[in-house]
N, C-alpha and C positions, 0 to 999 in steps of 0.2 A: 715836180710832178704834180699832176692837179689831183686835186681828191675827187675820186667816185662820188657820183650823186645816187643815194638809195632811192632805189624804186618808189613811182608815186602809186602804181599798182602791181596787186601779185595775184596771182589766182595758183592755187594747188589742190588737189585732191581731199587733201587734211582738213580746208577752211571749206566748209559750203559747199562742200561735191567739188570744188574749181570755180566758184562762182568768182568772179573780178572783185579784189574789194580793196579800201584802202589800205598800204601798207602797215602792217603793224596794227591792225584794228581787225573784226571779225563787220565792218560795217559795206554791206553792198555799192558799190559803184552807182549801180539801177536805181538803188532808192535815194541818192542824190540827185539823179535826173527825175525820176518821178516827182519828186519834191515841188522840183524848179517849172515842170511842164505843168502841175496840180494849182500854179500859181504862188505857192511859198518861197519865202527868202533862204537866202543863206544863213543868214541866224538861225529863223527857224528849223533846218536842218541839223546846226551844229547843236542847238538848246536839244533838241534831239537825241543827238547820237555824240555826245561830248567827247568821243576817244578819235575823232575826228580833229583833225586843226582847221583851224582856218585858212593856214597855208599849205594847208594837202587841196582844198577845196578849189582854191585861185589856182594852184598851179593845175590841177586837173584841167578847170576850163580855159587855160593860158592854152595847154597843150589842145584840148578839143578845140581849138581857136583855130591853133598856126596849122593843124590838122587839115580842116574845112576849107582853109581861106588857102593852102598849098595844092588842096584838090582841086579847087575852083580856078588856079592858073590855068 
């Protein structure tokens, strides 16, 4: 049986009104992207917001990736 992979976001009522954020952290989805649009790096984001991994951050944009490029077929 394969193991479940936990969520790489949650949004609920309890964390930020529902705002989208990464799991297991209180840190916004949006101000990663604001981040990256504002011109800063990924470091800079995570020196930031350290309850953040670095492998929540890759796989976010893995997934906003295979997202984009599955709409564009």
């Amino acid at each position: 049986m394969a193991a479940q992979k936990q969520p790489l976001i949650t949004s609920t009522p309890d964390i930020l009104g529902g705002t989208p954020v990464f799991c297991g952290t209180r840190v916004p989805v949006q101000t990663l992207i604001e981040y990256l649009e504002g011109g800063q790096t990924i470091d800079d984001f995570l020196e930031g917001f350290p309850t953040v991994t670095r492998e929540q951050v890759i796989a976010f944009l893995e997934e906003a990736k295979a997202r984009m490029l599955t709409v564009a077929s």
